[in-house]
C-alpha positions in Angstrom: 0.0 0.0 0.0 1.5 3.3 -0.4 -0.2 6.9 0.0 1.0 10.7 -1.7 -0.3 13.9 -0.5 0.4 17.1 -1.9 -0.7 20.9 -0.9 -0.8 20.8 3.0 -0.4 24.3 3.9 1.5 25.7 7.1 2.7 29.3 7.9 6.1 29.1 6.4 6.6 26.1 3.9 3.9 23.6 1.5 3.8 20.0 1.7 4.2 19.2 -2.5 4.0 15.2 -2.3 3.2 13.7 1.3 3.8 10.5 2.2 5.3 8.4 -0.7 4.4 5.4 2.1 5.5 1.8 1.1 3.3 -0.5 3.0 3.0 -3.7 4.1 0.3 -5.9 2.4 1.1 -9.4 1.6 1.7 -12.1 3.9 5.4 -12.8 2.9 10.6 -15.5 1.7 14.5 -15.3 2.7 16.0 -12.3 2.8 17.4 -11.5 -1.2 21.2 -10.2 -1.0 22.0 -6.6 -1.8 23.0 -6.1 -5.3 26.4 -4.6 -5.9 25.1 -1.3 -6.6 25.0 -0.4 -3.1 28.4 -0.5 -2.0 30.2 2.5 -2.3 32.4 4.5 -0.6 30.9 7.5 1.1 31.8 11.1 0.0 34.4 13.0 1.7 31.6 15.7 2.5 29.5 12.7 4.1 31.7 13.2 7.6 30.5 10.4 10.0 27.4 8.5 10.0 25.3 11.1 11.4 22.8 10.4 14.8 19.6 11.3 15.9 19.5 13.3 19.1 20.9 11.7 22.6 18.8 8.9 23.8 18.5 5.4 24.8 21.2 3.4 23.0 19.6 -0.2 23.4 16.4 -1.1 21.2 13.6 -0.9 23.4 11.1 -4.3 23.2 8.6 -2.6 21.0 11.3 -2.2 18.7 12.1 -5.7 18.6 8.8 -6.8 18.2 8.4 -4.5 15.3 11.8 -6.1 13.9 10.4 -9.3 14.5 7.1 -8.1 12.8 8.9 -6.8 9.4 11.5 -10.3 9.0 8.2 -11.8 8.4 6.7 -9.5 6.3 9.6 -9.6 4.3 10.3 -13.8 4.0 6.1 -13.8 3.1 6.9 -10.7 0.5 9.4 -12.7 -0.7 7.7 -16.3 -0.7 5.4 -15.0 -3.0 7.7 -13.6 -5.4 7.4 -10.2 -4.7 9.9 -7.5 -3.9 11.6 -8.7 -7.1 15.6 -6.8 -7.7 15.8 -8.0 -11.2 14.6 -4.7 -12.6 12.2 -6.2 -14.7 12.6 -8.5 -17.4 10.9 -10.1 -20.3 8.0 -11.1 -18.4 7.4 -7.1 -17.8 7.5 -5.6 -21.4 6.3 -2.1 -21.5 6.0 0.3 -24.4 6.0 3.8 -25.8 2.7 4.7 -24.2 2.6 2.6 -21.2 6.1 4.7 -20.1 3.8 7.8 -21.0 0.4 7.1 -19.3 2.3 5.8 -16.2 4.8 9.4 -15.9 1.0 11.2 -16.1 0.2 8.9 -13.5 3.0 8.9 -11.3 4.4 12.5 -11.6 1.2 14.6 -12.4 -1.6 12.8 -10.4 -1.9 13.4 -6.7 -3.5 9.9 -4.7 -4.5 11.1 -1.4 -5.7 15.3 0.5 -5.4 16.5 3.4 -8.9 17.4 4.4 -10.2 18.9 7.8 -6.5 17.7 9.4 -6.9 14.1 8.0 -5.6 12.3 4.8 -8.4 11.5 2.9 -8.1 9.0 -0.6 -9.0 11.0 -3.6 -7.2 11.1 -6.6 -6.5 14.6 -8.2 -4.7 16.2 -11.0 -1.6 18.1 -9.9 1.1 19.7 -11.7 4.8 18.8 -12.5 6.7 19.1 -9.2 10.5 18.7 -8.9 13.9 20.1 -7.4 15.7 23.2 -9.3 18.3 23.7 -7.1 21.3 20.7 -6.3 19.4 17.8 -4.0 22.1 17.6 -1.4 20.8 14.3 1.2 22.1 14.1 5.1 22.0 11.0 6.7 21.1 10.8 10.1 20.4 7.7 12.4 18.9 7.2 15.6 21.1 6.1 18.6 19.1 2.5 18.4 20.5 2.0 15.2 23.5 -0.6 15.5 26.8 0.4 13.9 27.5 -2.0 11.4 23.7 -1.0 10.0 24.1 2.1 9.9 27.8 2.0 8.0 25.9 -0.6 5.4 23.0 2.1 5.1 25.3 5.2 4.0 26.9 2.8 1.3 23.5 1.9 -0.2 22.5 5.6 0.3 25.6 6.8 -1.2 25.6 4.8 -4.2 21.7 5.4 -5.0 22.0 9.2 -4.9 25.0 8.6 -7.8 22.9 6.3 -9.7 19.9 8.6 -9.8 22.3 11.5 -10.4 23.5 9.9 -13.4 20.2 8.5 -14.8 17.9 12.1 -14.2 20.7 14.3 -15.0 20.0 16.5 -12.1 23.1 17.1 -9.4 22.4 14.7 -6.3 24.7 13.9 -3.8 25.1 13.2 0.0 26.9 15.5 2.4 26.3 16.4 6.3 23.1 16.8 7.9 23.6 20.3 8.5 24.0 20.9 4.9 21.2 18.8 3.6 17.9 20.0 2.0 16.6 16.5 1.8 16.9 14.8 5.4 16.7 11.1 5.4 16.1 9.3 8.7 16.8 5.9 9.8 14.8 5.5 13.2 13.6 3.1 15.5 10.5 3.1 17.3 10.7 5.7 19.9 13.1 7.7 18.4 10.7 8.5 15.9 8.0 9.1 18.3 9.6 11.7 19.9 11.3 13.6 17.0 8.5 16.0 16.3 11.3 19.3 18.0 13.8 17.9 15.7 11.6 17.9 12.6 10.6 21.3 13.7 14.0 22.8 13.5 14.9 20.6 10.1 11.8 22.3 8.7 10.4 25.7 10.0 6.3 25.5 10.3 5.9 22.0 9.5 2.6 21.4 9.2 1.2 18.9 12.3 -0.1 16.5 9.8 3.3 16.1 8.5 4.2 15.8 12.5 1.3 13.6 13.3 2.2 11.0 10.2 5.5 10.6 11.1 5.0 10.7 15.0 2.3 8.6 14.9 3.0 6.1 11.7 1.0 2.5 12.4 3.0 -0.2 12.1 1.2 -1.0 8.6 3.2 1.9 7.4 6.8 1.1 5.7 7.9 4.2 5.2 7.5 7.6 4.2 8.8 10.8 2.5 7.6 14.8 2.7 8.7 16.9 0.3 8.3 20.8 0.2 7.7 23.9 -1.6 8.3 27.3 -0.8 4.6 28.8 -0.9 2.4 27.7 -3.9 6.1 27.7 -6.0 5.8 24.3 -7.9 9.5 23.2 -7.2 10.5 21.8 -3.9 13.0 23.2 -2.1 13.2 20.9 1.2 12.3 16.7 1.9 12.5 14.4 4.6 12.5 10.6 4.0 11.7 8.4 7.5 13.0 4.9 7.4 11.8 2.3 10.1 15.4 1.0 11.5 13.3 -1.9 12.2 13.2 -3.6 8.6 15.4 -6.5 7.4 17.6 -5.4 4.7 15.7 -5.7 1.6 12.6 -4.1 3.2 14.9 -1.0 4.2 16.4 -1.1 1.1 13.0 -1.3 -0.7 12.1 1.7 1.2 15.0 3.5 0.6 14.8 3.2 -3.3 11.2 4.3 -2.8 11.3 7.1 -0.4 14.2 9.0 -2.3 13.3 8.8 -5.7 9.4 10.0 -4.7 11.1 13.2 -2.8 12.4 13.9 -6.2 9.0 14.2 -7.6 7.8 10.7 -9.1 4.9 11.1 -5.7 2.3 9.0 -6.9 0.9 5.2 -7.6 -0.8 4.0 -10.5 -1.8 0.4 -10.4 -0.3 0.0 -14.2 2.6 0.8 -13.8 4.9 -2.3 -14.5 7.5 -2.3 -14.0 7.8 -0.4 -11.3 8.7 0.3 -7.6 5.3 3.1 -7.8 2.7 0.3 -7.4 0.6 -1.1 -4.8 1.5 -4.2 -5.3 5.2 -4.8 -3.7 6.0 -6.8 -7.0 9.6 -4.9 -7.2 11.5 -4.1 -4.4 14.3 -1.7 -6.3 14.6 0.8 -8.6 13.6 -0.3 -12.4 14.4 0.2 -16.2 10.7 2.3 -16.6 11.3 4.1 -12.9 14.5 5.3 -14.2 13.1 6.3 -17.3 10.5 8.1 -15.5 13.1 10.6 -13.6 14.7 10.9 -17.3 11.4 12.4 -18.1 11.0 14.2 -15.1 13.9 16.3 -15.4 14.3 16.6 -19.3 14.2 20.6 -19.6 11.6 20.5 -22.2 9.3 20.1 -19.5 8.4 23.2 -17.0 7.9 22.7 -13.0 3.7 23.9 -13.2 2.8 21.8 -15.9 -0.5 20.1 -15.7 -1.4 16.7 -17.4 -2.9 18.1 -20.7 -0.1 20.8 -20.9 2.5 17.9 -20.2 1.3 14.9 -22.7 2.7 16.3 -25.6 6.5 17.1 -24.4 6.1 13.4 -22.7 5.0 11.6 -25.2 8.1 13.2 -27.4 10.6 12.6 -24.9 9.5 9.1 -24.3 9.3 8.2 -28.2 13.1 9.8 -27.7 14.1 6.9 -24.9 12.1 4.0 -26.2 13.9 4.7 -30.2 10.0 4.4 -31.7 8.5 1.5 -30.0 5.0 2.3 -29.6 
């Protein structure tokens, strides 16, 4: 299951695409090793694996209940063949306009609203919605968080901000938290409940429904990213990605692949897209060939942050004739 919400207001920022949540629905196989593309060596920039603020440095028993909880989910994901690494394959064909009805979908569709402080199901046009300015992602870990995890987790966050670099064309890199305009956060259970004064200084005026869905996120709930804009301005300008510490590799992994590449403006599901990591249905746990084709699209310059769907179709359909070489 996964949930988007875009247009919260607060006094100082927007919420552009809320909640890019990768949920656990299937009943679930071993867990799949990491693929090579997530060992790297961290930037210079990076400094130390970052931490959460002071607190209890042992993981508390809800915490290992909720590990227990998501090794299962993830051997059951995986027993039924889902959260797949291959990338798709030729069991997954798509085509010229299955790439462009899925970007419409993904990048241009909005899935869920804040309404009366709740998030409320109802799927929306939006507009085209991405960074401008360098993404620049800080890494920060909760004290709960075991060393050797959280070394493994700024590889595989490393090497995924290179890999999307390189495939949207658009400068992303990892440095310090204190630099960072896109915070990811690898938490544990009552870390994260507590971390509302720390999400208030990464982001002046959060919104409390932001606060509430990270504060409060049931256990049904994967993960999650928030990403910002500055007013009504269709370009975001801050994100924050909250990653249970919890999950067994592949599930963290999964949600880190998610999380990210939703901040950078792919916020939505459509139930067609295949293959995909944007879909309800956990088939894929990584990045694929039509994702990364999707953030191609996303930050060609032929399109304009503001777009809407009808204004859009045209330059995507062009572009994606472009990547595909014709194939209708």
């Amino acid at each position: 299951m996964k949930l988007r919400v875009r247009g919260t207001q607060s006094r100082v920022w927007q919420v552009a695409a809320l909640l890019a949540v990768l949920g656990g629905c299937g009943a679930p196989r071993p867990t799949a090793p990491v693929p090579p593309e997530t060992v790297a060596t961290p930037p210079t920039d990076a400094g130390p694996a970052p931490k959460a603020p002071a607190g209890p440095t042992v993981q508390s028993a809800d915490s290992d209940q909720l590990a227990r909880h998501y090794a299962r989910v993830q051997t059951d994901l995986e027993a039924q063949g889902l959260l797949r690494t291959d990338g798709g394959g030729s069991d997954t064909p798509f085509a010229t306009h299955n790439l462009v009805e899925n970007f419409i979908k993904v990048a241009l569709y909005d899935e869920y609203r804040p309404i009366g402080g709740k998030l409320v199901a109802q799927a929306t046009e939006s507009q085209l919605r991405r960074w401008q300015m360098p993404v620049r992602l800080g890494l920060t870990f909760g004290d709960t968080v075991p060393p050797d995890q959280r070394a493994r987790d700024t590889q595989t966050i490393t090497a995924y901000a290179a890999r999307l670099a390189k495939v949207s064309g658009h400068p992303i890199s990892v440095t310090s938290p204190q630099n960072a305009n896109f915070n990811v956060l690898v938490l544990n259970e009552d870390e994260r409940r507590g971390y509302g004064p720390e999400l208030r200084r990464l982001v002046p005026g959060i919104d409390d429904v932001a606060l509430r869905a990270i504060e409060t996120m049931p256990r049904e709930t994967f993960c999650l990213a928030i990403a910002f804009s500055n007013g009504h301005e269709p370009t975001y300008s801050r994100a924050v990605a909250v990653i249970r510490g919890e999950h067994p590799d592949l599930l963290r992994l999964s949600c880190v692949h998610e999380e990210i590449a939703q901040g950078l403006g792919l916020a939505n599901d459509s139930p067609m897209a295949r293959p995909s990591i944007f879909n309800d249905d956990e088939e894929f746990a990584l990045l694929t060939r039509q994702d990364e084709l999707m953030l191609k699209i996303l930050y060609d310059p032929r399109l304009t942050p503001g777009m809407t769907p009808d204004e859009a179709r045209p330059v995507v359909t062009q572009i994606a004739t472009e990547l595909m070489g014709g194939d209708g």
